[in-house]
N, C-alpha and C positions, 0 to 999 in steps of 0.2 A: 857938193856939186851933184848933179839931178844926171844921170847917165840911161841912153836907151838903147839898148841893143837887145837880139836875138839870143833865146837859148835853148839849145834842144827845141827849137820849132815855136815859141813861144818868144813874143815880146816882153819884157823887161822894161821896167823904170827903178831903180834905186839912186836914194841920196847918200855919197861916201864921204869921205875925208880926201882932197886929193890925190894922199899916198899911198892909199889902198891899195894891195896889188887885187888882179883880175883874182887868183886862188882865195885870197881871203873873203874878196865880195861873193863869189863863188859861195865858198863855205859857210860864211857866218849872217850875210845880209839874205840868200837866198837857198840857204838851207840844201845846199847840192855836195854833201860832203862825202861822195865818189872821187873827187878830187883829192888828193894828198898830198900833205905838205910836207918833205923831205928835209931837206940842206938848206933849202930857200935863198939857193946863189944858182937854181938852174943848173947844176952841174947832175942831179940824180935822174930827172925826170919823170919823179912820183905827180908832179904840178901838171904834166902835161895835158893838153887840151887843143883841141883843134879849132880858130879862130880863120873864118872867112878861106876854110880846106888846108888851111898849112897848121903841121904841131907846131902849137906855141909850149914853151915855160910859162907857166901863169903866175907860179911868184915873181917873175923877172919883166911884167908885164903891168901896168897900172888899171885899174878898172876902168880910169878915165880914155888910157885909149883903145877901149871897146866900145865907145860911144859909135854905133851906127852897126856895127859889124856882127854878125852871125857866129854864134859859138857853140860847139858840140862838147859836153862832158862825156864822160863815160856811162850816164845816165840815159844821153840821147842815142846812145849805140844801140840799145835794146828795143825790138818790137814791139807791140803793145802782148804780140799773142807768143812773146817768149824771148829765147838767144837771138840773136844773130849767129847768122854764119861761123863768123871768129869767134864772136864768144862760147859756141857751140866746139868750137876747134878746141880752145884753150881747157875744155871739159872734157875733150874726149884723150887728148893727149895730155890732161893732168899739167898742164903750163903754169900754174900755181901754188906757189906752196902757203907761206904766211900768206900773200895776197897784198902785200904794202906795195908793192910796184905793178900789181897786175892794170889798173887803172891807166897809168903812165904809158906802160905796155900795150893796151889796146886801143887807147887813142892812138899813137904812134905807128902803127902797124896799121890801122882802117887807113891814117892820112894815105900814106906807102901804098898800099894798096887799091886806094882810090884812083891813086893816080900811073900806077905801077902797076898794073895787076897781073902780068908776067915777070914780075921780079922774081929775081934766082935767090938760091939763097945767099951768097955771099953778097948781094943786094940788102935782104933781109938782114943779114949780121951787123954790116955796118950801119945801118939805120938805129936800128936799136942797142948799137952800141953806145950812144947818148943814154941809156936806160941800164939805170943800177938794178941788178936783182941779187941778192944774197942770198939766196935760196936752192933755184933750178939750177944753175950752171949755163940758161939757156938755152939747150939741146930741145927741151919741150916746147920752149917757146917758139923754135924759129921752127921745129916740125908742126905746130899750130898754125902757125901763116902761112908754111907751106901749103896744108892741106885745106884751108880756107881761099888760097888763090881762085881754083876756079869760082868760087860764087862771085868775087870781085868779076872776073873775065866774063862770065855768064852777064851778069849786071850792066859789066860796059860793052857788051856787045850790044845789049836790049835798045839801049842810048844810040848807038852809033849806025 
């Protein structure tokens, strides 16, 4: 099946297999392998992607119904002339350790934040509590989103 949608700012056309999920067309048909494949039942959130501003699961998600719809990896979080905001947070407070969930984690937290950008943090907790890390303990992590809140607020003030 011939599928067209957006990614990171660019159109797409790829031919799948029905079953494809979004993560594997992702990784294997268009070479975007910031994505990771965890559990692949959606329960980890290493999959995670932001499809039309909501995290999706991308292994729990089929390629085909991305057909029309805008998709942001973790690929499209970064500026041309460097971090982001967050990603600039998750470096400075060390939010990373192996790195297998950091992906998951910063699509998850940009969605939250796009739309939240005064989330507290037991906002922040329970958001990414969909997101396995075995690493941090997530202390680093939700003090990265903390301290990347104002640039979100900054941003959607510019907007409003």
């Amino acid at each position: 099946m011939s599928v067209r949608f957006e990614v990171n700012g660019k159109s797409v056309s790829v031919d799948v297999s029905p079953r494809t999920t979004l993560a594997d067309c992702l990784r294997h048909e268009l070479h975007l392998t910031g994505t990771h494949v965890g559990c692949e039942h959606g329960v980890c959130g290493a999959c995670t992607v932001i499809v039309n501003g909501d995290a999706v699961r991308s292994c729990l998600m089929l390629a085909v119904q991305a057909n029309g719809a805008k998709v942001t990896t973790v690929e499209g979080l970064s500026p041309e002339e460097g971090l982001s905001p967050l990603q600039t947070a998750f470096k400075t407070h060390h939010a990373l350790q192996c790195g297998f969930c950091t992906p998951g984690m910063l699509t998850t937290i940009h969605a939250l934040l796009s739309e939240e950008p005064n989330a507290d943090e037991d906002r922040i907790r329970d958001v990414i509590s969909g997101n396995l890390c075995r690493c941090t303990g997530y202390i680093t992590i939700v003090e990265a989103a903390m301290d990347a809140r104002a640039s979100y607020q900054q941003s959607r003030g510019d907007k409003e």
